[in-house]
N, CA, C and O of each residue as an XYZ file, in Angstrom:
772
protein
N      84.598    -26.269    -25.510
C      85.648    -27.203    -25.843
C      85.047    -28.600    -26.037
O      84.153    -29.042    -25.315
N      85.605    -29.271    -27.071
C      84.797    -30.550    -27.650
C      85.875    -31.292    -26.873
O      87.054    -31.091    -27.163
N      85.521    -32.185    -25.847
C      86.260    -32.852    -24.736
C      86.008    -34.899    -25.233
O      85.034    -35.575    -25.565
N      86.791    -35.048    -25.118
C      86.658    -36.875    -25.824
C      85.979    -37.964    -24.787
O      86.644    -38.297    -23.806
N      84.740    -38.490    -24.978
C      84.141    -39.288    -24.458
C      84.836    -40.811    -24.116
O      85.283    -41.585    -24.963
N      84.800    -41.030    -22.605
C      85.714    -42.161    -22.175
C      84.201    -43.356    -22.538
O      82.983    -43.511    -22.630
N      85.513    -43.896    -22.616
C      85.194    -45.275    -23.743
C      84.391    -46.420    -22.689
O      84.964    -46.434    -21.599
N      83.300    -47.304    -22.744
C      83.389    -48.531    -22.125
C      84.749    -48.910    -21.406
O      85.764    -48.468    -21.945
N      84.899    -49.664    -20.270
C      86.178    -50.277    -19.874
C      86.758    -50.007    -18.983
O      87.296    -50.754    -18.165
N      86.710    -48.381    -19.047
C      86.939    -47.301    -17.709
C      86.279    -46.804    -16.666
O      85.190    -46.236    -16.581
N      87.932    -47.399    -15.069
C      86.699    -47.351    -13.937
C      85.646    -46.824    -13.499
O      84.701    -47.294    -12.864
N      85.960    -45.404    -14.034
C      84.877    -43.652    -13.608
C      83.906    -44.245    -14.008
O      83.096    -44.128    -13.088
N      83.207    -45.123    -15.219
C      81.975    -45.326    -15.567
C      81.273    -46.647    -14.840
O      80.333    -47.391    -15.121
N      82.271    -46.535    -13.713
C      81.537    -47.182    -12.524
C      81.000    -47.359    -11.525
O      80.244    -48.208    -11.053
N      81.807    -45.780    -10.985
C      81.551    -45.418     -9.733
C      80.615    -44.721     -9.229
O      80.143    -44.153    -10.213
N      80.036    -44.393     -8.332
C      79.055    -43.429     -8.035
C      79.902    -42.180     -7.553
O      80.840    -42.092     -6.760
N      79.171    -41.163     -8.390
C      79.924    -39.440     -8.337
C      79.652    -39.078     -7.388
O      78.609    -39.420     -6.831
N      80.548    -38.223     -6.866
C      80.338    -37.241     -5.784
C      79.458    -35.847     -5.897
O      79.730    -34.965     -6.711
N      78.769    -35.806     -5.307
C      77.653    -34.224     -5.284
C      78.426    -33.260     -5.191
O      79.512    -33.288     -4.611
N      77.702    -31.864     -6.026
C      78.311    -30.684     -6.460
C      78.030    -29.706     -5.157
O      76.897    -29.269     -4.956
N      78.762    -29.500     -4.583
C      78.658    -28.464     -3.385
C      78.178    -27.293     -3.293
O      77.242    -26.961     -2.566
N      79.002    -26.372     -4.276
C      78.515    -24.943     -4.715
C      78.696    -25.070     -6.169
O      79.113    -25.997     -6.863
N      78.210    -23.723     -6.481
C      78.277    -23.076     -8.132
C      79.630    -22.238     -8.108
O      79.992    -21.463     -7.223
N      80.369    -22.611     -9.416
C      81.836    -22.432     -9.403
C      82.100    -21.974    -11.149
O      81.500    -22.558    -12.052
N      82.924    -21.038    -11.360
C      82.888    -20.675    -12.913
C      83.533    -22.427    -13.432
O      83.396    -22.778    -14.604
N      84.076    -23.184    -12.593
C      84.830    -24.519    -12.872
C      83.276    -25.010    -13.125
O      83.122    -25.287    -14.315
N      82.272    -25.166    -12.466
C      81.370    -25.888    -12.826
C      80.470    -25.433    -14.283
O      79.834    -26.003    -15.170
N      80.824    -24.178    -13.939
C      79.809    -23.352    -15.337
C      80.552    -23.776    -16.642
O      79.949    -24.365    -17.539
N      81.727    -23.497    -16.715
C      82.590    -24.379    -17.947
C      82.293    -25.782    -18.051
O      82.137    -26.260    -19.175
N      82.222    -26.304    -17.312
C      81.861    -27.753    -17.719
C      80.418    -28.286    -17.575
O      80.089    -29.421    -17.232
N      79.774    -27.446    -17.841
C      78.261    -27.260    -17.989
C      78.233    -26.951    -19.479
O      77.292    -27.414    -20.124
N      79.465    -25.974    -20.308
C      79.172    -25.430    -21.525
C      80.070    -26.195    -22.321
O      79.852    -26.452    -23.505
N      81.136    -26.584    -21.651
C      82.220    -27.813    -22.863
C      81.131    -29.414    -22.996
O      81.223    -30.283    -23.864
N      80.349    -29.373    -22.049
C      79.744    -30.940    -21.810
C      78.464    -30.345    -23.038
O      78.304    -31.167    -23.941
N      77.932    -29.578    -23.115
C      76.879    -29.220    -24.226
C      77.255    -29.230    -25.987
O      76.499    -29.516    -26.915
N      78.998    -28.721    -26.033
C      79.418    -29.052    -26.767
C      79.755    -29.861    -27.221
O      79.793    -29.916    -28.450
N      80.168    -30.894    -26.420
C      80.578    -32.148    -26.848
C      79.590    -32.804    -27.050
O      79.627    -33.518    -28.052
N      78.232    -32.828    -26.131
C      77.098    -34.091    -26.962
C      76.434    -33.160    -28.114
O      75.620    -33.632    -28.908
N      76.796    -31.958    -28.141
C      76.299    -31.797    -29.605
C      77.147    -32.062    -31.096
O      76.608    -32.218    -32.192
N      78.515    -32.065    -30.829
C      79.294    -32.474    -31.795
C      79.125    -34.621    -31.616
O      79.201    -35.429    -32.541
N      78.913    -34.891    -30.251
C      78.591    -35.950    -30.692
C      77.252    -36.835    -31.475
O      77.119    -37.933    -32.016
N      76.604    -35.946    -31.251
C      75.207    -36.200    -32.182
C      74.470    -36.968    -31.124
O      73.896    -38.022    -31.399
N      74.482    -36.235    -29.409
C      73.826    -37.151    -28.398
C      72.740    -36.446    -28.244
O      72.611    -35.294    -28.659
N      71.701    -37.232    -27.506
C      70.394    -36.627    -26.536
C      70.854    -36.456    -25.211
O      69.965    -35.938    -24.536
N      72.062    -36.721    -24.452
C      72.449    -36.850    -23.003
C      73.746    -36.677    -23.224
O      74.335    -36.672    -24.305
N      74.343    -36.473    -21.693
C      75.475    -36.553    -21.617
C      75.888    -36.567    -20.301
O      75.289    -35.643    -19.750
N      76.648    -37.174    -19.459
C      77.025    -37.433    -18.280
C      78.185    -37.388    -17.841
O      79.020    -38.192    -18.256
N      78.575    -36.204    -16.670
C      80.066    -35.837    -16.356
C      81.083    -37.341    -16.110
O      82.209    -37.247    -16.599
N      80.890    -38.128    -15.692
C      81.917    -39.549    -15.812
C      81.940    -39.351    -17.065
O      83.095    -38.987    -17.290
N      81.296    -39.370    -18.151
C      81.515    -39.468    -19.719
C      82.530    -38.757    -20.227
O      82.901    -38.973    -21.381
N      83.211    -37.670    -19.328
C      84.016    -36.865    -19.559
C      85.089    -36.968    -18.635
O      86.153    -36.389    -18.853
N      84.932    -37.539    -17.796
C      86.436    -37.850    -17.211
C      86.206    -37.127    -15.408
O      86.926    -37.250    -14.417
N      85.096    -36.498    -15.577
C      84.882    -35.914    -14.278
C      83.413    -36.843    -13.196
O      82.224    -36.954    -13.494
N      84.138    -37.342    -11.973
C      82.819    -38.106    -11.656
C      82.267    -37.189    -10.901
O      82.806    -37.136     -9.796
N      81.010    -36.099    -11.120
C      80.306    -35.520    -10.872
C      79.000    -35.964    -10.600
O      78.944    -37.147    -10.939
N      77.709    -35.504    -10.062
C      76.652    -36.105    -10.404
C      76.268    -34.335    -11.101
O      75.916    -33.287    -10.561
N      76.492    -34.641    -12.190
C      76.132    -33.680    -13.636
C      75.344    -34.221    -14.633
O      76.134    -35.095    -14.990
N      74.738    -34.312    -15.088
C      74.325    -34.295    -16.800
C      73.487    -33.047    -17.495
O      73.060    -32.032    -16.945
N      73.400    -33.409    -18.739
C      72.958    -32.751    -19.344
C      71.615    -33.417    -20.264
O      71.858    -34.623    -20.229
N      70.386    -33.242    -21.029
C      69.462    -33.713    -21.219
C      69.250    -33.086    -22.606
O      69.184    -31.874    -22.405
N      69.114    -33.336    -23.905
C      68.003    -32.819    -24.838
C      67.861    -33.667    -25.844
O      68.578    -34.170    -26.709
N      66.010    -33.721    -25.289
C      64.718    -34.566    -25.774
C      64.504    -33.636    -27.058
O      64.378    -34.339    -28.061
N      64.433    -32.382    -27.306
C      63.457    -31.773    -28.254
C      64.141    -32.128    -29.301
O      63.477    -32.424    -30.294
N      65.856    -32.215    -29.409
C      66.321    -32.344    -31.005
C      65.676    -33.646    -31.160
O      65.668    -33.971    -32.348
N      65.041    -34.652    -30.266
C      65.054    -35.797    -30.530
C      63.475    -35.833    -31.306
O      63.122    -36.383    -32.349
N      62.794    -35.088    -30.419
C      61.151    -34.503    -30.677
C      61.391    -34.200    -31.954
O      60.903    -34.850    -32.878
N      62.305    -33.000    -32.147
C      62.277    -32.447    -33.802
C      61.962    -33.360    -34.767
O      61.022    -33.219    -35.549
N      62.891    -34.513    -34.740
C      63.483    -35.451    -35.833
C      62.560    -36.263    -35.998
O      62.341    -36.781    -37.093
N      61.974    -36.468    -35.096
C      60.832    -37.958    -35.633
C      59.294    -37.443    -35.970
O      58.843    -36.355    -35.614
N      58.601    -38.422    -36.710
C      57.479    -37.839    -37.652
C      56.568    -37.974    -36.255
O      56.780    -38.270    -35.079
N      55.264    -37.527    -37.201
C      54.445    -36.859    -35.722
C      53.931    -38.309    -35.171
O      53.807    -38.303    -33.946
N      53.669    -39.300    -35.673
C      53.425    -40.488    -35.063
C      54.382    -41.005    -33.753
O      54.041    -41.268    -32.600
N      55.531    -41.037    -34.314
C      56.583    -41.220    -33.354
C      56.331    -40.184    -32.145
O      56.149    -40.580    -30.994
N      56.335    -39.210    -32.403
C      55.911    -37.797    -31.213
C      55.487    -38.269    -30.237
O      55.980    -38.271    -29.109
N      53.878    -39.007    -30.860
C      52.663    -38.937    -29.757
C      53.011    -40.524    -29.562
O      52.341    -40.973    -28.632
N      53.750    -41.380    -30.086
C      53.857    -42.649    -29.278
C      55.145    -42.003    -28.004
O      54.988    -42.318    -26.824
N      56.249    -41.187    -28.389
C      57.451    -40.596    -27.613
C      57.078    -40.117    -26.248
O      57.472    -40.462    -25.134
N      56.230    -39.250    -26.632
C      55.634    -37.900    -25.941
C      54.601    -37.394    -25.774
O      53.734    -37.257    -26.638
N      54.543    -37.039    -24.628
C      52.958    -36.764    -24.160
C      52.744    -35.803    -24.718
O      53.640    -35.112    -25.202
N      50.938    -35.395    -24.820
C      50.469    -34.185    -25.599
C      50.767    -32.747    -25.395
O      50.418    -32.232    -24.333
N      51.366    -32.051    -26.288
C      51.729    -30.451    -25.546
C      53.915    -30.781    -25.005
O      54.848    -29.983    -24.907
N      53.842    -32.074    -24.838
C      55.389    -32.127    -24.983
C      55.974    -31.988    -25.537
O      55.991    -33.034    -26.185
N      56.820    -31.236    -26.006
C      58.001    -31.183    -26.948
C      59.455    -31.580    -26.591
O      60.463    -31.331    -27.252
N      59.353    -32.336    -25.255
C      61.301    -32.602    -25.215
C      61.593    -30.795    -24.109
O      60.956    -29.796    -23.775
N      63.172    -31.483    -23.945
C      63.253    -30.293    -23.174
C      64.630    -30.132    -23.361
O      65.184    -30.985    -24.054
N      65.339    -29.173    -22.871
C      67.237    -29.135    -22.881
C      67.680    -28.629    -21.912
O      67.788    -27.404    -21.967
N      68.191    -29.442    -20.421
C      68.196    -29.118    -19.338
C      69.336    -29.514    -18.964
O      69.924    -30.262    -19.746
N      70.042    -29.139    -17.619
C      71.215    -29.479    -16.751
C      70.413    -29.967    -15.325
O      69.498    -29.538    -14.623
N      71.285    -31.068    -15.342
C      70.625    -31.564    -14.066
C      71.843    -31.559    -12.721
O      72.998    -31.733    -13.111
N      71.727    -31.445    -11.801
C      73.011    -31.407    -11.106
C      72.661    -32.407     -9.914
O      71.493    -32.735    -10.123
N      73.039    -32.937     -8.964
C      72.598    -33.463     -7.799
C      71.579    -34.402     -7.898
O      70.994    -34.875     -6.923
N      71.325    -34.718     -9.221
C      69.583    -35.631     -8.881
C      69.377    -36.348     -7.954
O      70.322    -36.874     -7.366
N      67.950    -36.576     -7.542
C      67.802    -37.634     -6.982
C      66.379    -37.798     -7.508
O      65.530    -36.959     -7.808
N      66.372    -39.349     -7.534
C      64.416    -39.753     -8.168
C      63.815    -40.201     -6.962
O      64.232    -41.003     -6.126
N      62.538    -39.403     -7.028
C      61.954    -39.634     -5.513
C      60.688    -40.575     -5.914
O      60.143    -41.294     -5.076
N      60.322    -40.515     -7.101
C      59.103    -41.794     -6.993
C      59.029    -42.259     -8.912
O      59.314    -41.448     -9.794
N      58.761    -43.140     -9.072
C      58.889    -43.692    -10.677
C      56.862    -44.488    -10.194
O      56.086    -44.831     -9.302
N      57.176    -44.259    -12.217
C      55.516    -44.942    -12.820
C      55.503    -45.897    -12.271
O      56.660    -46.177    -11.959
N      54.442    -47.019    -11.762
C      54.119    -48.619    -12.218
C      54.115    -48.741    -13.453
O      54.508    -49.858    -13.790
N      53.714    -47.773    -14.682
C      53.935    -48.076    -15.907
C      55.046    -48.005    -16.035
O      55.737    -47.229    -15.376
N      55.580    -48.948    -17.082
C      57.228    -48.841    -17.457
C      57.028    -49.537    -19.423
O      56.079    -49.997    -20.058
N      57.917    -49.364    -19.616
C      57.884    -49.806    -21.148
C      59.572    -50.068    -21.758
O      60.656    -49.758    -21.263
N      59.373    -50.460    -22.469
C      60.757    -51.072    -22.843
C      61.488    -50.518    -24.506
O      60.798    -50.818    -25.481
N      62.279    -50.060    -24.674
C      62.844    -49.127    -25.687
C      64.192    -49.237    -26.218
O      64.913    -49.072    -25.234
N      64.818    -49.398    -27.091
C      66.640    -49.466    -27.496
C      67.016    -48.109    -26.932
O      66.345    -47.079    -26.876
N      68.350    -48.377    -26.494
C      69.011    -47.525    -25.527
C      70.235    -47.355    -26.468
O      70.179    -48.106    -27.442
N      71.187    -46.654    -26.422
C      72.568    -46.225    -26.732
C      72.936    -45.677    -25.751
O      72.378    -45.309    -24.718
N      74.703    -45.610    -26.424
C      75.695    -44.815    -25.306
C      76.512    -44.355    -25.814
O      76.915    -45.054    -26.743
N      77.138    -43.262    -25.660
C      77.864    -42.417    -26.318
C      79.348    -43.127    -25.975
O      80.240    -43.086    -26.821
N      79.480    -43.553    -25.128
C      80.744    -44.566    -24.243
C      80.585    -45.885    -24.777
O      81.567    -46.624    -24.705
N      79.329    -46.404    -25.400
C      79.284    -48.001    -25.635
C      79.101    -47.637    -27.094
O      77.994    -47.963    -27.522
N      79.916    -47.034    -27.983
C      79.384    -46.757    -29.281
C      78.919    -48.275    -30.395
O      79.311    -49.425    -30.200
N      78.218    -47.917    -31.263
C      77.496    -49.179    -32.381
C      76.537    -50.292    -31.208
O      76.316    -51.466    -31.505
N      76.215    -49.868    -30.316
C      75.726    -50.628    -29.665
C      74.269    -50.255    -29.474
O      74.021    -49.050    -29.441
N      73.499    -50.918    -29.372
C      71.675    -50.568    -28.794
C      70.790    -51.949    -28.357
O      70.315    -52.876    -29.012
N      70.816    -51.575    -26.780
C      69.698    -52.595    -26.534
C      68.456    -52.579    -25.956
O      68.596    -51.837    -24.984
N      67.300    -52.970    -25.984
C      66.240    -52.856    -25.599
C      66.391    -52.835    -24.059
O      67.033    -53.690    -23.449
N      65.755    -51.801    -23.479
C      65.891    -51.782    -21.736
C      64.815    -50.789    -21.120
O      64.600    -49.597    -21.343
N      64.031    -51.986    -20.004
C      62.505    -51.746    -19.548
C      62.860    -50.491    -18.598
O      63.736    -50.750    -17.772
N      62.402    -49.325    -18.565
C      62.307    -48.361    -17.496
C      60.830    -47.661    -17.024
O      59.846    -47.374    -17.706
N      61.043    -47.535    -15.827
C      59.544    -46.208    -15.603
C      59.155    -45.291    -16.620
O      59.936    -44.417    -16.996
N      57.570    -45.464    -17.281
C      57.168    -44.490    -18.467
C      57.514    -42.816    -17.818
O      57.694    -41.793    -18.478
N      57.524    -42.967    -16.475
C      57.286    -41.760    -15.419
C      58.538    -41.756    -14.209
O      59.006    -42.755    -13.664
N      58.815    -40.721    -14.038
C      59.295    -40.782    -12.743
C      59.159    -38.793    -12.181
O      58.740    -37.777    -12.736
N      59.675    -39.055    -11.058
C      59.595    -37.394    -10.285
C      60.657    -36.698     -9.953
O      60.119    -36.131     -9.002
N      61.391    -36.406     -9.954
C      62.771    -36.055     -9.477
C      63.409    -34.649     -8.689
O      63.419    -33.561     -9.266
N      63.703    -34.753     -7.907
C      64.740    -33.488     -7.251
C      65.849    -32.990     -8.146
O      66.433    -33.784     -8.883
N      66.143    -31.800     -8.115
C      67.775    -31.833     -9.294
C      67.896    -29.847     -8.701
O      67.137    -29.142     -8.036
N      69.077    -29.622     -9.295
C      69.523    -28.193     -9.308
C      69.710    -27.955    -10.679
O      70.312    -28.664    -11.486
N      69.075    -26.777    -10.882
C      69.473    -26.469    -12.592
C      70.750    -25.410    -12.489
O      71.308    -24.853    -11.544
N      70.951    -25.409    -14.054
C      72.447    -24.867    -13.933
C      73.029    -23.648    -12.800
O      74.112    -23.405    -12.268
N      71.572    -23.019    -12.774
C      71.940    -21.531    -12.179
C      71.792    -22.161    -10.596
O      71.356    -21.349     -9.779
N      72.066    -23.339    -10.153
C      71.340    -23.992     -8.800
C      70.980    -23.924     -8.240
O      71.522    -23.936     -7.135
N      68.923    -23.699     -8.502
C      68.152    -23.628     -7.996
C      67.060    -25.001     -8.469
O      66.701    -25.686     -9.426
N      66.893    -24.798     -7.130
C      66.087    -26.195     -6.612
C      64.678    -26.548     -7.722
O      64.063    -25.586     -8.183
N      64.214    -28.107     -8.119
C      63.478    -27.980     -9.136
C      63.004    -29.819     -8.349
O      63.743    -30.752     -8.033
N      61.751    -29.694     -8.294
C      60.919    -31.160     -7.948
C      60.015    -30.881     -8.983
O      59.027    -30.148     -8.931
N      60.579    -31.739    -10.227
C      59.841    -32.122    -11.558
C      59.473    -33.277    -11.663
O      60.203    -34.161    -11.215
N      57.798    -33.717    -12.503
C      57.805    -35.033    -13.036
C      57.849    -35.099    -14.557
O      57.220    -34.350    -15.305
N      58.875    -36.335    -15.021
C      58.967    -36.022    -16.301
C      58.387    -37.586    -17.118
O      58.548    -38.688    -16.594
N      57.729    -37.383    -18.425
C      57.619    -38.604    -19.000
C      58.067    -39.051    -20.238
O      58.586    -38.223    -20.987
N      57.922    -40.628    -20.718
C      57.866    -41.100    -22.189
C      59.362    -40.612    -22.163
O      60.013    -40.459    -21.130
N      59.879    -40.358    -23.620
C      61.218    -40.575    -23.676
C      62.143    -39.947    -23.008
O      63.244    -40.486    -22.902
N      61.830    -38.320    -22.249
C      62.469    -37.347    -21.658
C      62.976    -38.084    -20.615
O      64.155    -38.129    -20.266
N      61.784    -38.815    -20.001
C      62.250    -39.640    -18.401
C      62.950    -40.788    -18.902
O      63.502    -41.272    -17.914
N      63.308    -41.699    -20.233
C      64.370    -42.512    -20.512
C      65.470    -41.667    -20.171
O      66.295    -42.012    -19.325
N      65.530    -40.577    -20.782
C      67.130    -40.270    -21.043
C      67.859    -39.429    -20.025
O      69.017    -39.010    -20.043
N      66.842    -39.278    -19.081
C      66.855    -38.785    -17.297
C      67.083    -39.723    -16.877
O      68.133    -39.588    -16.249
N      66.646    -40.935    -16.798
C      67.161    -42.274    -16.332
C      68.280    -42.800    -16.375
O      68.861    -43.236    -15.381
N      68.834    -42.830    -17.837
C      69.330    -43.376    -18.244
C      70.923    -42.495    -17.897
O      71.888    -43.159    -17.521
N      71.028    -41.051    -18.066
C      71.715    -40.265    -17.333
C      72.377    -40.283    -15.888
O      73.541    -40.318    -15.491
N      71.084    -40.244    -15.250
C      71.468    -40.149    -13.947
C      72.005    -41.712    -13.492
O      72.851    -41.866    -12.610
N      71.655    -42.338    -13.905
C      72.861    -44.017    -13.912
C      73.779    -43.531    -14.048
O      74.404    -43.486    -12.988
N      74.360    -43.012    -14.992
C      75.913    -42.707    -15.084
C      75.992    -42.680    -13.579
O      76.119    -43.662    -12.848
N      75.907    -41.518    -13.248
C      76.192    -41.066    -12.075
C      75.999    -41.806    -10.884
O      76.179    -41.229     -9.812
N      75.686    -42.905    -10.907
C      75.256    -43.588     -9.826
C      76.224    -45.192    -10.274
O      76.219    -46.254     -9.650
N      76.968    -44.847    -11.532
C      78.110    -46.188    -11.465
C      77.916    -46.936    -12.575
O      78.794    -47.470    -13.253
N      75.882    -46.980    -12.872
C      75.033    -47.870    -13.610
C      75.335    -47.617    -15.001
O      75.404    -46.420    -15.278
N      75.560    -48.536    -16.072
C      75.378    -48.327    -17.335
C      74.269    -48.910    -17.380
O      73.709    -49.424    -16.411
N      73.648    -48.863    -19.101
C      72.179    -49.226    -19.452
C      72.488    -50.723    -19.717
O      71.555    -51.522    -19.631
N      73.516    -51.082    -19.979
C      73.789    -52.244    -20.139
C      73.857    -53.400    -19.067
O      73.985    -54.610    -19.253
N      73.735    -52.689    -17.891
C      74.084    -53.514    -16.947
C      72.077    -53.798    -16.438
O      71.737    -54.591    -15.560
N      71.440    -53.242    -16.964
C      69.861    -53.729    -16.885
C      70.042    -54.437    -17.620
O      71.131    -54.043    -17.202
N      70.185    -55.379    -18.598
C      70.332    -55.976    -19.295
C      70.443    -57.657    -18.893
O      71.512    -58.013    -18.398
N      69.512    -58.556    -19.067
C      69.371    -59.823    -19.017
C      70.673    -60.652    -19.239
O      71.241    -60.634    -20.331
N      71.056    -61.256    -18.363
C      72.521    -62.239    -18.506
C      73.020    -63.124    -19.690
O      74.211    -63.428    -19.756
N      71.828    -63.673    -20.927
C      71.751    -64.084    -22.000
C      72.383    -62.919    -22.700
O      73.538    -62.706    -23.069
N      71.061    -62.101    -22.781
C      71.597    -60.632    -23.822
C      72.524    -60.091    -23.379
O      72.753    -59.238    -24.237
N      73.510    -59.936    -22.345
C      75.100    -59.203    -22.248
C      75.896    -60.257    -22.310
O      77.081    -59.925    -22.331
N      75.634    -61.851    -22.362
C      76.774    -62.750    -23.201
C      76.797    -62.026    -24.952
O      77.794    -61.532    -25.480
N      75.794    -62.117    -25.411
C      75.827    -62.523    -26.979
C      76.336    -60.566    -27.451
O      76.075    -60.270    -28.617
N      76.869    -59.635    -26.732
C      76.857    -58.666    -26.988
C      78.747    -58.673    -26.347
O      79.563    -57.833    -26.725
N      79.055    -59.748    -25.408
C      80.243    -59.442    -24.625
C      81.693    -59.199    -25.847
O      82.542    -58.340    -25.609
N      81.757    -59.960    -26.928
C      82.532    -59.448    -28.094
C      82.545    -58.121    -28.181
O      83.555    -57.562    -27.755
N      81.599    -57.402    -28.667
C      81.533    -55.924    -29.382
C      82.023    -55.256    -27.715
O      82.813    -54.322    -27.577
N      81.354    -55.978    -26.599
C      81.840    -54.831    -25.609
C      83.638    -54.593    -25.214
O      84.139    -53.620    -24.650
N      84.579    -56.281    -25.915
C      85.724    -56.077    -26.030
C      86.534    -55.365    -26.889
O      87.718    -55.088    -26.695
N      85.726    -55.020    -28.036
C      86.133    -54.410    -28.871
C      86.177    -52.663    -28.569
O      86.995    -51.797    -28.879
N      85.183    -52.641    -27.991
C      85.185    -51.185    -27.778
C      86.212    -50.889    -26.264
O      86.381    -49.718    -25.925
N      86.845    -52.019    -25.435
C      87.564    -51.662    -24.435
C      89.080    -51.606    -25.453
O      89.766    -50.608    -25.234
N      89.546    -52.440    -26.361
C      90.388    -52.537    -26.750
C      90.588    -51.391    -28.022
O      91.565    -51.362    -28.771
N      89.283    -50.356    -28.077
C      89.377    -49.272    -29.108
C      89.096    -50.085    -30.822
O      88.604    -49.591    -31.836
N      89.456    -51.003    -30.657
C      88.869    -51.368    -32.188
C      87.672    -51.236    -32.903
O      86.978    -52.068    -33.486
N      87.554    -49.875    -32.724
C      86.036    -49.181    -32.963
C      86.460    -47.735    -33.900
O      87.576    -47.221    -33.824
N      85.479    -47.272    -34.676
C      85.625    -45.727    -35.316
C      84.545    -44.884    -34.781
O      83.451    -45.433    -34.656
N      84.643    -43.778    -34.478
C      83.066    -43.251    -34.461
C      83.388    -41.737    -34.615
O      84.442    -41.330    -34.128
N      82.696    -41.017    -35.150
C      82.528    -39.884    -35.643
C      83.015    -38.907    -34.669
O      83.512    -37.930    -35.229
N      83.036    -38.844    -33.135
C      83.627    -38.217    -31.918
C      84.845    -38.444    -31.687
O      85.315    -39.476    -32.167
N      85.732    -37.535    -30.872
C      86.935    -38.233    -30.376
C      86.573    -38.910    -29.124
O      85.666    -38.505    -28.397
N      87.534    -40.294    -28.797
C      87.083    -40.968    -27.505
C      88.511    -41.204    -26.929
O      89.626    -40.998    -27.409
N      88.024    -41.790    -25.538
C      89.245    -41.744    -25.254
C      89.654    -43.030    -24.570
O      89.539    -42.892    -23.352
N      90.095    -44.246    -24.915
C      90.220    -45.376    -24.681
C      91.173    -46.262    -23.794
O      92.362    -45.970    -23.917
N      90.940    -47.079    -23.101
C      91.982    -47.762    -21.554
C      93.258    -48.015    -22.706
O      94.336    -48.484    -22.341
């Protein structure tokens, strides 16, 4: 089920989610409507607040992103032998990040027409449950660990925007009214305060 992405504006994309207890056919459905929807939305991520449920859920895929860009982009993206990955993350937690970090344009499927440059760990390590919920202490890098990052914020309240330098979220605060007040189009259905 293609489920409508809540918009900037709304509280859920503030709060920190509550952890998934057990495995539930309720959770397995919204493991497979949330895959649908960032694929009809044309996303690399997707995060249960994004859907109306504050879970600590997401979903992850680097490789369509790997696919699309020429091989230069790859090996600046992605480490050697990486190709991206397409994963469910449930429960995360990040137990240690790079000293390297690097800085990259971000989007949001909730902050649509929007992209801003935002510094994160090239690296980090993480705890998580995969769909079938079993236990997984992975380290992931380069863009996979952006959009693991950038994910698991949802879930923790954080938008990418809120890393964001106090200059650069004045000169952006217009477009972010516009998108609370829906005066926006975008190719997904959304679902607006």
């Amino acid at each position: 089920m293609n489920l409508p992405i809540i918009a900037y504006g709304n509280r859920i994309l503030k709060q920190k989610c509550m952890q998934i207890s057990e495995n539930s056919q309720e959770i397995q459905d919204l493991i497979i409507n949330m895959w649908e929807t960032m694929e009809n939305s044309n996303g690399c991520g997707l995060a249960s607040p994004q859907i109306n449920k504050p879970l600590q859920l997401f979903i992850v895929d680097s490789q369509i992103t790997f696919e699309n860009l020429d091989t230069e982009s790859q090996l600046l993206y992605f480490e050697k032998n990486n190709k991206g990955i397409r994963g469910t993350f449930i429960n995360t937690k990040i137990i240690d990040s790079s000293e390297e970090t690097w800085e990259d344009y971000e989007g949001c499927l909730s902050i649509p027409g929007l992209s801003q440059k935002v510094k994160r760990p090239w690296g980090i390590t993480i705890e998580y449950l995969d769909q079938n919920f079993i236990k997984h202490t992975k380290t992931f890098t380069g863009l996979t660990a952006r959009i693991i990052q950038h994910e698991h914020d949802h879930t923790q309240g954080v938008l990418y925007i809120d890393h964001l330098k106090p200059l650069t979220r004045r000169m952006i605060e217009s477009r972010l009214k516009k998108i609370i007040n829906g005066n926006i189009k975008t190719g997904y259905p959304m679902k607006f305060l």
